[in-house]
C-alpha positions in Angstrom: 0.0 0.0 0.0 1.3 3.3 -1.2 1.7 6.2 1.7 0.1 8.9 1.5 2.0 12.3 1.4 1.8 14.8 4.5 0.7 17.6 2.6 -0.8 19.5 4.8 -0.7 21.0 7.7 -3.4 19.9 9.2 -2.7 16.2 8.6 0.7 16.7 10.0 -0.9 18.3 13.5 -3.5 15.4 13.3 -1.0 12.7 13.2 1.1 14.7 16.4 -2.1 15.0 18.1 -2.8 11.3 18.4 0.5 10.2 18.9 0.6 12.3 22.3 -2.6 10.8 23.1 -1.4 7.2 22.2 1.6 8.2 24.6 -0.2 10.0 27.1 -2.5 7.1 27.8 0.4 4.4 27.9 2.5 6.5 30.7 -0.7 7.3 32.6 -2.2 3.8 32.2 1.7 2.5 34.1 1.2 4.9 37.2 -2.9 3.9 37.0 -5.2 2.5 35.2 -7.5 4.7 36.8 -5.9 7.8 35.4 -6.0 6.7 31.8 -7.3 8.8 28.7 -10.3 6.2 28.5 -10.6 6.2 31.9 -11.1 10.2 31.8 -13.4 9.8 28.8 -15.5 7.6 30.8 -15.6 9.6 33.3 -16.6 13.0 31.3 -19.3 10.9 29.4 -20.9 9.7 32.7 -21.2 13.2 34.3 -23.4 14.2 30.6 -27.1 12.8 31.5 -27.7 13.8 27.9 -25.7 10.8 26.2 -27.9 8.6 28.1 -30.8 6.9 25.8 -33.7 7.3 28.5 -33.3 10.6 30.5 -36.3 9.0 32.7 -35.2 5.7 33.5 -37.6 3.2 35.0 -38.0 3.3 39.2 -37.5 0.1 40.7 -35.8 -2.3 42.5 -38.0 -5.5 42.2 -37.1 -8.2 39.2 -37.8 -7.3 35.7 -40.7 -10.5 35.8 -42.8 -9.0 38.8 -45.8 -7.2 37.9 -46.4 -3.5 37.8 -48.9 -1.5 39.0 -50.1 -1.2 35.1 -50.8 -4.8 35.2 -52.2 -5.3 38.4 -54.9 -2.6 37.3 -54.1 -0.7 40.6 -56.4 2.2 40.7 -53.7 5.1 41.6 -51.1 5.2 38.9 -48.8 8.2 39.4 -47.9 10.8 37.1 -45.7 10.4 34.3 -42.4 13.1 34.2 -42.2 14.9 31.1 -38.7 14.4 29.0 -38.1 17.8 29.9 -38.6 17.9 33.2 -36.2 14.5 33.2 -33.5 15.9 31.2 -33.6 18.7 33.9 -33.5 16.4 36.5 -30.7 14.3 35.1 -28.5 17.6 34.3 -29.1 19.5 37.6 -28.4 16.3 40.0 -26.4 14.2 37.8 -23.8 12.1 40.4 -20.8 13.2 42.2 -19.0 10.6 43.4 -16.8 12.8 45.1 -19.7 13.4 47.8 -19.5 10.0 49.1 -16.0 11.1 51.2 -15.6 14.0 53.5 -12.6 15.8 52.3 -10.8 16.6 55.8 -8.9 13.3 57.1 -10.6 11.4 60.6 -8.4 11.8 63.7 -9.0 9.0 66.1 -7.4 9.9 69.6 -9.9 8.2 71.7 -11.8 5.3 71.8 -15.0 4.0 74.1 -15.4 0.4 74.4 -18.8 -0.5 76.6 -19.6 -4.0 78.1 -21.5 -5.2 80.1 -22.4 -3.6 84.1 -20.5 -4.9 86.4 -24.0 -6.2 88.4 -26.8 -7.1 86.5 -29.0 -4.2 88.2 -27.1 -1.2 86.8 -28.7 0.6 83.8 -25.4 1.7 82.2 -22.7 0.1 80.4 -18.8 -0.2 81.8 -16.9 2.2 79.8 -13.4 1.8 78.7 -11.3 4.6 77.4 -8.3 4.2 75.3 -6.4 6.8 74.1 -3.3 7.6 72.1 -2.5 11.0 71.9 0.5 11.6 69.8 -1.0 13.4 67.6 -1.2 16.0 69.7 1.3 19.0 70.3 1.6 18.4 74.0 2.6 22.4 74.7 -0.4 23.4 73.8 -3.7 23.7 75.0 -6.0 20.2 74.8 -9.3 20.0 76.9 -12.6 18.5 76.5 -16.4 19.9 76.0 -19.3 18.7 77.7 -23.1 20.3 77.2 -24.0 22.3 80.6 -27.0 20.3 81.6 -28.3 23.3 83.1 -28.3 25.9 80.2 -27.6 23.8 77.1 -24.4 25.5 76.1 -20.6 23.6 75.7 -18.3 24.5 78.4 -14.3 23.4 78.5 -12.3 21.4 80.8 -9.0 21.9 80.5 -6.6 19.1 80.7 -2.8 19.5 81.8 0.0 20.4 79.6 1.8 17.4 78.7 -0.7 15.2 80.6 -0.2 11.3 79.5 -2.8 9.3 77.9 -3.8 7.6 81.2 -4.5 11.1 82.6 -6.7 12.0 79.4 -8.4 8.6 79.6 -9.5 9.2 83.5 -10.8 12.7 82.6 -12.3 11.7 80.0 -14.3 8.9 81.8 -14.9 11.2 84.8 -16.4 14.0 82.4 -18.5 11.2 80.4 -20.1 9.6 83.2 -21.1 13.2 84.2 -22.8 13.5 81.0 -24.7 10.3 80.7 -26.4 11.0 84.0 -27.7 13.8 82.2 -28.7 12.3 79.3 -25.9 14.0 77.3 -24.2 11.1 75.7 -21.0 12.8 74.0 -18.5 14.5 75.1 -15.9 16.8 72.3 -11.7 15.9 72.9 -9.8 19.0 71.3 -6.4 19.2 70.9 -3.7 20.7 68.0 -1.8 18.7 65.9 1.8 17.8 66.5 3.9 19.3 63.5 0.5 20.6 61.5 -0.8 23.1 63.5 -4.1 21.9 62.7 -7.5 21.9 64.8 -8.1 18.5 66.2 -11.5 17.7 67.7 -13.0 14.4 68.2 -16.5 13.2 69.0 -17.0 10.5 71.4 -19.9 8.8 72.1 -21.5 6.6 74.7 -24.9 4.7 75.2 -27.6 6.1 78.0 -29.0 4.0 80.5 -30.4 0.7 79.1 -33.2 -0.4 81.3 -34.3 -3.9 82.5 -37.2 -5.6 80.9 -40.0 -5.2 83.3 -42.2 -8.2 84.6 -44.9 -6.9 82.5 -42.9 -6.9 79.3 -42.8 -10.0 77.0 -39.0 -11.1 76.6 -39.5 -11.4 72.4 -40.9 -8.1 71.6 -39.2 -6.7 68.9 -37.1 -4.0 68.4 -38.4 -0.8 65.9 -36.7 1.9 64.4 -38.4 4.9 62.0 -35.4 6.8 60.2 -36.7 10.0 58.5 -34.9 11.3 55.6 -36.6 14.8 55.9 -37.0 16.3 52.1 -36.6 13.0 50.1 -38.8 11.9 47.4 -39.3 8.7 45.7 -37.8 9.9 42.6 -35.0 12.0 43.9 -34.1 8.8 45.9 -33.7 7.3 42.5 -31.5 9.6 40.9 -29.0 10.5 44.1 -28.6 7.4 45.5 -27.1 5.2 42.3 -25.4 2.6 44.9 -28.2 1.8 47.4 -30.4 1.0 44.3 -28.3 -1.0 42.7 -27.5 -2.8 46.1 -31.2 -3.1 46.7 -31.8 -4.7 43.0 -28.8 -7.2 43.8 -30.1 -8.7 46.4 -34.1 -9.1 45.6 -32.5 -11.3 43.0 -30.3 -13.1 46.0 -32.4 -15.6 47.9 -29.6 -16.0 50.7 -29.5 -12.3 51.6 -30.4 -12.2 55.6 -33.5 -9.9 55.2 -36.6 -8.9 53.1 -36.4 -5.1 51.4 -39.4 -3.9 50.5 -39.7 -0.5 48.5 -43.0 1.4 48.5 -44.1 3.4 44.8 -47.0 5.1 46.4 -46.5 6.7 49.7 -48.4 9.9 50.1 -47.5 12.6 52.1 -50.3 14.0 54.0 -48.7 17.7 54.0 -45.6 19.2 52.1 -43.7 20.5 55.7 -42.6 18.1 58.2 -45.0 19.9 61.4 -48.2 18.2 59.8 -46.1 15.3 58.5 -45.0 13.9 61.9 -48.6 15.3 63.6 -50.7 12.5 61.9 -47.6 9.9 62.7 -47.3 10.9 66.0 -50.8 12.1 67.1 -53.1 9.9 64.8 -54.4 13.5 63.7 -54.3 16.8 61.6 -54.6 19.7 62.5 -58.2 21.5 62.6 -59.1 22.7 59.1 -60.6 26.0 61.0 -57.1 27.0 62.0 -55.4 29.7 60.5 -51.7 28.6 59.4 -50.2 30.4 62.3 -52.3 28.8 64.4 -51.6 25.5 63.1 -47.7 26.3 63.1 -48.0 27.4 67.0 -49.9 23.6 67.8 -47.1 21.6 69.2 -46.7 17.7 67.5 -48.4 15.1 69.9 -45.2 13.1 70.2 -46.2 11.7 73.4 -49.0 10.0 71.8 -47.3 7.4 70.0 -44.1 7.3 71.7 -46.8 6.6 74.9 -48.0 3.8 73.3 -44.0 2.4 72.9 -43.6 3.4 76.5 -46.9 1.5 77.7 -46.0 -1.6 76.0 -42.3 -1.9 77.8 -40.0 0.2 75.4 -36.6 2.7 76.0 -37.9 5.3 73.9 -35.2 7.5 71.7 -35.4 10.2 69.9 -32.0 11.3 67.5 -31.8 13.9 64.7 -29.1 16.0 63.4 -30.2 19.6 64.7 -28.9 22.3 67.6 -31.9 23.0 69.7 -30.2 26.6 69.5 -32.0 27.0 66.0 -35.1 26.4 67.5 -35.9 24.1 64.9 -36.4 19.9 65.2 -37.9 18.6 68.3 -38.2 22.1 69.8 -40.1 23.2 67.2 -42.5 20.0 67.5 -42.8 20.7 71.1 -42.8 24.5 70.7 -40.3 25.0 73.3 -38.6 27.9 72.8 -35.8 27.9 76.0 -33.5 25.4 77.1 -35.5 25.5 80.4 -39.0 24.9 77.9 -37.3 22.1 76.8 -36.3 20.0 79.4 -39.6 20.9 81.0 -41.5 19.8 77.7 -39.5 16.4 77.5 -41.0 15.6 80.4 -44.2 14.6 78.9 -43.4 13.2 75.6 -42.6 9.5 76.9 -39.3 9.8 75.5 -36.4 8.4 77.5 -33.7 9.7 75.9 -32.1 12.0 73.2 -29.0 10.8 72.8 -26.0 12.5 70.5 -28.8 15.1 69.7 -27.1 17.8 71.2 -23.7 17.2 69.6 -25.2 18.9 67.0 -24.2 22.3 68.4 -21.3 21.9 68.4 -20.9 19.7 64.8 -23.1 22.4 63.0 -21.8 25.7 64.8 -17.6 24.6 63.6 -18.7 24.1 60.9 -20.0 27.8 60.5 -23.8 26.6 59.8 -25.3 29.2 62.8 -26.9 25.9 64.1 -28.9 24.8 60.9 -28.2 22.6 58.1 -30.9 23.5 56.0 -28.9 25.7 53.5 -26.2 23.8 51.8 -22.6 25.0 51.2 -19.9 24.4 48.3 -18.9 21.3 49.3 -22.4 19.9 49.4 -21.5 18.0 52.4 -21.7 18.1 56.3 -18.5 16.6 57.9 -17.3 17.0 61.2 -13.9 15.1 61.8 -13.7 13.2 58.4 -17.4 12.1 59.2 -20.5 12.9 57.5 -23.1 13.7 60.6 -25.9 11.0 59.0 -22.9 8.7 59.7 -22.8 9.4 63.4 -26.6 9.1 63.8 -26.1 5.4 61.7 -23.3 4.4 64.0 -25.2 5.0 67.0 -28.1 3.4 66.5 -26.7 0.4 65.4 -24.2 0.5 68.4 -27.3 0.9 70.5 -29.1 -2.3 68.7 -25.7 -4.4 69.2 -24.7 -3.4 72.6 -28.5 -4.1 73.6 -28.3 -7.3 72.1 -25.4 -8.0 74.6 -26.9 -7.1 77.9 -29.4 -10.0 78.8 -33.2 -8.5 80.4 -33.1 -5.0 78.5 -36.0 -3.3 77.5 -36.5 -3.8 73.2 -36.3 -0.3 71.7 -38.5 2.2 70.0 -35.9 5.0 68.0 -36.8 7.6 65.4 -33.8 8.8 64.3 -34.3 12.4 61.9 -31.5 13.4 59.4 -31.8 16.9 57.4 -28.9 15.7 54.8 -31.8 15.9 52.2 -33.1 19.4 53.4 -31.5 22.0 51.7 -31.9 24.4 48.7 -29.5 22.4 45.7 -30.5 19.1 45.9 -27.3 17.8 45.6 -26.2 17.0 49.5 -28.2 14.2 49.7 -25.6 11.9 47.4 -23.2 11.7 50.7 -25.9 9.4 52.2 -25.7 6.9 49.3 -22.5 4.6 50.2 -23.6 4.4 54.2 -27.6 3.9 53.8 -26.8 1.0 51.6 -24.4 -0.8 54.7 -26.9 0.6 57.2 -29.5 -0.9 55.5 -27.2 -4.6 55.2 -26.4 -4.3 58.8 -30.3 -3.7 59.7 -30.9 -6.7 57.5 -29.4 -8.7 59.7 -30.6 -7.5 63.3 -32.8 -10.3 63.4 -34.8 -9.1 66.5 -35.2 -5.4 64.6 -37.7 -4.0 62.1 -36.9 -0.6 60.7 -38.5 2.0 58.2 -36.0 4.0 56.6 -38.7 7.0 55.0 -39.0 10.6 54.1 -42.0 12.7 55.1 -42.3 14.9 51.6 -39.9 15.2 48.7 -37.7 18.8 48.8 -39.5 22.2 49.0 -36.6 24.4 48.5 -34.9 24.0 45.3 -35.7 24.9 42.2 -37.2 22.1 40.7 -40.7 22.3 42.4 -40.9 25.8 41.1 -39.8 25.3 37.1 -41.5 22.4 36.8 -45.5 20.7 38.1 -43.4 17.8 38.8 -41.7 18.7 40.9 -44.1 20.0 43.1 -45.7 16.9 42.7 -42.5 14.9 43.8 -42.9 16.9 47.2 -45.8 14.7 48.0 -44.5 11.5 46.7 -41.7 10.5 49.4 -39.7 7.3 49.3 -40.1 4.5 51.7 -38.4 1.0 52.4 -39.1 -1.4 55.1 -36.1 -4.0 56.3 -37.7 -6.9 57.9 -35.2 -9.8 58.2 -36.1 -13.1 57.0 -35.5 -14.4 60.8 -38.2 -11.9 62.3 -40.3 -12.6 59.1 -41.3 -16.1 59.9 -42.2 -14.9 63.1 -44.8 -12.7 61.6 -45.6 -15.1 59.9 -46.8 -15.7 55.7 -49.2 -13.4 55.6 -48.0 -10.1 57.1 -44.8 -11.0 54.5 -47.2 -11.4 51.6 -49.5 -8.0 52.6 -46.1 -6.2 52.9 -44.8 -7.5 49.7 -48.1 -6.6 47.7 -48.2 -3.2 49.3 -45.5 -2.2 47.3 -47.8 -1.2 44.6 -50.6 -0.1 46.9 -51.6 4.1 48.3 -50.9 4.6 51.8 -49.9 7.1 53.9 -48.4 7.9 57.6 -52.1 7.1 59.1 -51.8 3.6 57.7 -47.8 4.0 58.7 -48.9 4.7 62.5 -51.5 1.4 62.2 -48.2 -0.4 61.5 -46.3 0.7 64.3 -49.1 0.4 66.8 -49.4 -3.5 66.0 -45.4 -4.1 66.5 -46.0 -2.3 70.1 -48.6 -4.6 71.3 -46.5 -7.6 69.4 -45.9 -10.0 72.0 -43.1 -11.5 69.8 -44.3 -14.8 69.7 -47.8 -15.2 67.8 -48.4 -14.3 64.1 -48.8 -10.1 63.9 -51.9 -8.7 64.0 -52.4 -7.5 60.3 -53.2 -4.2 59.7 -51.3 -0.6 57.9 -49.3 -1.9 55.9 -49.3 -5.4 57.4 -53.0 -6.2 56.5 -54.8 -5.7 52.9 -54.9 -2.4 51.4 -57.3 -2.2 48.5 -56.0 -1.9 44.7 -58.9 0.9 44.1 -57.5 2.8 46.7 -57.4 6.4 45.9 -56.6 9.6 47.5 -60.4 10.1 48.2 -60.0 7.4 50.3 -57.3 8.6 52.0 -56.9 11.5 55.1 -55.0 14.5 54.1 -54.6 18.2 54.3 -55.7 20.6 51.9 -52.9 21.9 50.4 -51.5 17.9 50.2 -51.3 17.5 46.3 -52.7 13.6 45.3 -49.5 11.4 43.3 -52.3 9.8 41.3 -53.2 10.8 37.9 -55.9 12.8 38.6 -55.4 16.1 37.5 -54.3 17.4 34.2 -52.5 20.6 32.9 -54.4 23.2 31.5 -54.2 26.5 30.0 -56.3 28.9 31.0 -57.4 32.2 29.3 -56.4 35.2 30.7 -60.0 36.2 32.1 -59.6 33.0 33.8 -56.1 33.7 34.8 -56.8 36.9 36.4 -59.8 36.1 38.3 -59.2 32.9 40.1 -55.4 34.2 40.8 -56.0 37.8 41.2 -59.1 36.3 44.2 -56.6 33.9 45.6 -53.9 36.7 46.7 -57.0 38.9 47.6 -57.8 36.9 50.1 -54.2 36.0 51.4 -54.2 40.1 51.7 -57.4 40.3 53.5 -55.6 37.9 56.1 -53.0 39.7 56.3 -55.0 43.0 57.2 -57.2 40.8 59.7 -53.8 39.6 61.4 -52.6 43.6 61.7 -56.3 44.9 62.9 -56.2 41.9 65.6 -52.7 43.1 66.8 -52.8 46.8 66.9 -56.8 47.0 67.2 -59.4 49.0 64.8 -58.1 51.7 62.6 -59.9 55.2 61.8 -58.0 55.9 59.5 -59.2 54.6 55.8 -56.1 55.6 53.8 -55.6 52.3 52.2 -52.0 52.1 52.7 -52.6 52.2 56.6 -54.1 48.9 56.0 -50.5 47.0 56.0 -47.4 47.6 57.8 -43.8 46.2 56.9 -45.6 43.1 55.3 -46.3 44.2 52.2 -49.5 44.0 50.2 -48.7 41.1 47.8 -48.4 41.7 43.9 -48.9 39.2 41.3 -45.5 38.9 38.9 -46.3 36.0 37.2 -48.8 32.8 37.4 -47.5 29.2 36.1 -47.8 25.6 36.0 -51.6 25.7 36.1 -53.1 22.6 37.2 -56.8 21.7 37.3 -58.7 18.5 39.1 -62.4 17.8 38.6 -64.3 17.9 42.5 -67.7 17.6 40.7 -69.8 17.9 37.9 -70.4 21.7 38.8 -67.0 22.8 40.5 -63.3 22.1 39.6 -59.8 22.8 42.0 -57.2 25.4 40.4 -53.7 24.9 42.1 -51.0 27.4 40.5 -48.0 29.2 41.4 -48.2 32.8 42.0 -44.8 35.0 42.0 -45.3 38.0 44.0 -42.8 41.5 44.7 -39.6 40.6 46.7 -38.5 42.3 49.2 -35.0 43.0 50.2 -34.2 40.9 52.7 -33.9 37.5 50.3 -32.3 37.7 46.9 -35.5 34.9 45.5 -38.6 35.2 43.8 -41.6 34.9 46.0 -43.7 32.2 45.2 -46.4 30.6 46.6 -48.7 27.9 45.7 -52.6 28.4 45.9 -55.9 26.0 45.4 -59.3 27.7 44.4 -62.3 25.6 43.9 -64.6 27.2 41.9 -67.6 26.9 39.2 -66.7 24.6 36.2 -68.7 26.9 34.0 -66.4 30.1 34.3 -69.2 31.9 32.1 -71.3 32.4 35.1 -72.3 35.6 36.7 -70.7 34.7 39.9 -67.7 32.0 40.3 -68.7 30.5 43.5 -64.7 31.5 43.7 -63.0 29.8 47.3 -59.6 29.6 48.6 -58.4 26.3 49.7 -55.3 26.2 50.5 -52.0 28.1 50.0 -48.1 27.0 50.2 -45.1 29.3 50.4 -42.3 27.8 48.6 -39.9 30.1 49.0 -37.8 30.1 52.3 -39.1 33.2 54.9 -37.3 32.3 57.7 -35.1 35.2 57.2 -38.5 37.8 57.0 -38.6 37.3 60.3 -36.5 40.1 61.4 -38.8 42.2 59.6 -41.9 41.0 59.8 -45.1 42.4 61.8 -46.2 41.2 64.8 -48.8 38.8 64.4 -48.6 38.4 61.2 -47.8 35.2 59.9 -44.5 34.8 58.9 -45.2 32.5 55.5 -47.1 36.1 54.4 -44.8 38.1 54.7 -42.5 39.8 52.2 -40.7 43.1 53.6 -38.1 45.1 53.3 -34.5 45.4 55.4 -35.3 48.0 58.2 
């Protein structure tokens, strides 16, 4: 074969381009495979969500054989995602692997080993401290920090320059059994590092007391765990979490996997916050439909209702999540406790025995420069304290709970609901540094074989921008994931029916009142006899539909019952311009109540620093049928900013009114309304009595 001439340019820099490749990738493929030209291709292709063929890949876990809701005939099928609104998706929260490790190195200069009491009638474990604390740059100051029972806030005990490790580990145990007695199970070891002049502070953690099993308490009850992933829905579960799901798909197909994973397609949330969410779990209720939102926001969350019925039936009772009680948000919030001192005296009558690592949040969060809340996410989009994501401390802890428990012989069974906020933030990205340890969490759980947990969210994520470009994503904020892990050990206890109702609920409508039916039945479990079936243990109906079901107002139904419409602009103005009419009207009647009947007409006199609200702009329109003669309008509404947020104002609104818009009169009514923008911050602005999710005003 004759050569062909380099007679150009071009050719000649095409030829020199891939022989540096074909070098490039040779010398990089003997240091790594890893860092190889293909590898990088690879690499570049899997971070474009556009090369892939289906932008809205199939959710499931279960065998491509098993049947789908489709062929079951199942009465609620839920809505289908545009392409667009998929591409969006897969762009916006395509994988980083890089989430899955915290970038700042763990140091370990402590550890706590707990065994058993020394006599059989002690509550607490033995502790054992070892410690190696080389690390440390012994000139310079170390010390620990406990939580001040008395006022809630970290205070410092200083240990002595060039003190040994035996010295650090008596302090250390001196300090913690302090704590424990005070239900403060942590304690914070700070020191600087030898030669790198870097911060060193470890978190160390211990169990509370474990009670004896009562004579009134069956020996086999079973042990029951509820872990809330507040702000996760079913489909962003799918797209964030690419390990767990392909974890979970390996092993339905794996008959000698230790437990039974069950994955629920349609959970409905009963509200989009988390107040009214944990309500009907906790309390069996919702809230009066007479209350105003304000009012409904002041009602504390019954916790003591359910955890009561745990405590009643022989339980140590927990309660773990990832916030400060500083914020004022998490179980203060629920209890409306607004004090250190409320608090403690609120605990008091929620049956809950202990709070565990709860409070090492203030600490964790306020290093880490978060002013006590997680909720906004930072560049990283992770939350690490030492090398450890904080879900990973919650995750530890429980499990160290379970297996320690499991070691002491007459201790109470346990009732936990463990609360992490890794999912509650504005991007939507944070949540991907859950996936590696929810998919070992979940193994280790599976093999508990005297546990049943339910790992769930309460809605999908308010915050981002997704629920306000596209109708489904609002829709996802009512569709929350939700798996069950019931080992195959615990299983035939239950026995072949309660497995078979669980297993066929997978395709069936529930929500958190059928949830709380569920729970109910493991408290009175005597461990021994088949469960009593009911919730998702007993039959739930294919034809179930959200008719059928209890939920607030403003809860939007993950069935396909309402379509997208365009309306005309008469119809535009009048149900939207009537909807924030009567969201002003309650502002004004929220200012009259406060400062009392004004003389003086002059319209502007009628609102204070919350503003009268403006319509900007009304989108994704959606309309449902209520009867022959009246139809339900939910759209978004963008109103004026103020300058306190840099964000568009929008809120969500549902009008019923006449299907014949022709009419003389409407028969116009506001349902419901939903701020979706964050207005926390309107607070320092805002007038008194007034509700805050009303509010748009300007810095004073």
């Amino acid at each position: 074969m004759k050569r062909l001439p380099l007679n150009s340019s071009f050719q000649l820099v095409l030829v020199c381009f891939v022989l540096v490749l074909i070098i490039y990738n040779g010398v990089l493929v003997t240091i790594s495979p890893e860092f190889s030209f293909t590898s990088l291709l690879k690499y570049i292709v899997s971070r474009d969500p556009y090369l892939n063929k289906n932008a809205c890949p199939e959710m499931s876990i279960q065998p491509a054989d098993s049947v789908t809701l489709v062929q079951e005939n199942t009465a609620c099928l839920p809505h289908i995602q545009s392409e667009k609104a998929c591409k969006y998706t897969a762009k916006t929260y395509a994988p980083y692997p890089s989430l899955l490790e915290c970038p700042e190195l763990p140091y370990k200069l402590c550890t706590i080993l707990e065994k058993k009491p020394k006599f059989l009638n002690h509550s607490y474990t033995l502790l054992k401290i070892h410690c190696d604390m080389s690390l440390c740059d012994p000139n310079k100051p170390m010390y620990v920090e406990a939580m001040n029972p008395k006022n809630g806030k970290m205070i410092k005990y200083d240990i002595p320059l060039g003190a040994n490790d035996s010295t650090v580990e008596n302090l250390i145990l001196k300090y913690a059994e302090t704590s424990r007695a005070s239900d403060l199970t942590f304690l914070f070891l700070n020191c600087t590092g030898l030669f790198t002049n870097v911060k060193i502070s470890q978190l160390l953690t211990f169990l509370p007391a474990i009670p004896h099993l009562t004579d009134k308490t069956p020996k086999h009850k079973v042990n029951v765990n509820l872990v809330l992933i507040d702000s996760l829905s079913r489909a962003h579960f799918y797209r964030s979490l690419p390990n767990t799901i392909k974890f979970l798909q390996k092993i339905n197909t794996n008959p000698s996997f230790p437990g039974h994973i069950f994955e629920y397609e349609l959970f409905q949330a009963v509200h989009g916050h988390t107040h009214e969410s944990e309500q009907a779990l906790f309390g069996g209720s919702l809230y009066s439909i007479n209350l105003t939102s304000k009012q409904k926001s002041a009602k504390p969350v019954d916790l003591h209702m359910l955890y009561g019925v745990f405590k009643e039936a022989g339980y140590q009772t927990m309660f773990l999540e990832d916030l400060c009680w500083v914020a004022g948000y998490g179980i203060p919030t629920s209890l409306k406790a607004r004090s250190w001192t409320a608090l403690l005296s609120k605990m008091t009558g929620t049956n809950i025995d202990t709070r565990g690592i709860t409070e090492a949040a203030c600490k964790v969060l306020k290093d880490k420069g978060k002013h006590m809340l997680p909720f906004f996410d930072n560049k990283e989009h992770q939350l690490c304290f030492n090398g450890k994501h904080t879900h990973e401390y919650l995750f530890d802890y429980l499990i160290h709970y379970l297996d320690t428990r499991k070691k002491i012989p007459k201790r109470k069974p346990l009732f936990s609901y463990t609360v992490t906020h890794v999912s509650h933030d504005e991007i939507g990205l944070r949540v991907q540094s859950v996936d590696k340890h929810l998919q070992k969490f979940i193994e280790t759980l599976s093999m508990k074989n005297n546990t049943i947990s339910f790992i769930f969210a309460d809605h999908g994520n308010t915050y981002t921008r997704y629920p306000s470009k596209f109708p489904e994503g609002k829709q996802e904020m009512y569709h929350p994931m939700m798996l069950v892990v019931l080992p195959k050990g615990l299983a035939q206890r239950f026995g072949n029916d309660v497995v078979r109702n669980l297993l066929q609920n997978q395709r069936r409508l529930f929500n958190a009142f059928d949830l709380r039916k569920s729970l109910i039945a493991l408290a009175k479990y005597d461990g021994k006899s088949g469960l009593e079936q009911t919730g998702l243990f007993g039959y739930i109906s294919k034809d179930r539909t959200c008719k059928d079901l209890t939920l607030t107002k403003e809860a939007i139904c993950i069935c396909r019952t309402r379509k997208y419409t365009k309306l005309n602009m008469n119809e535009e103005f009048a149900l939207s311009e009537f909807a924030i009419g009567e969201l002003n009207n309650e502002i004004q009647s929220a200012l009259m109540k406060t400062r009392g009947t004004m003389r003086n007409s002059n319209f502007s006199m009628l609102f204070g620093s919350c503003q009268r609200l403006r319509i900007r702009k009304v989108r994704n329109v959606v309309q449902e049928s209520k009867s022959n003669e009246l139809v339900v309008t939910s759209m978004d509404i963008t109103v004026q900013s103020g300058t306190i947020v840099d964000q568009e104002e929008r809120i969500t609104v549902q009008v019923e009114s006449s299907v014949e818009m022709d009419k003389n009169s409407l028969k116009m009514k506001l349902l419901s309304f939903n701020r979706i923008s964050k207005y926390e911050a309107h607070k320092q602005c805002a007038d008194q009595g007034v509700p805050l999710n009303l509010c748009v005003c300007n810095k004073k």
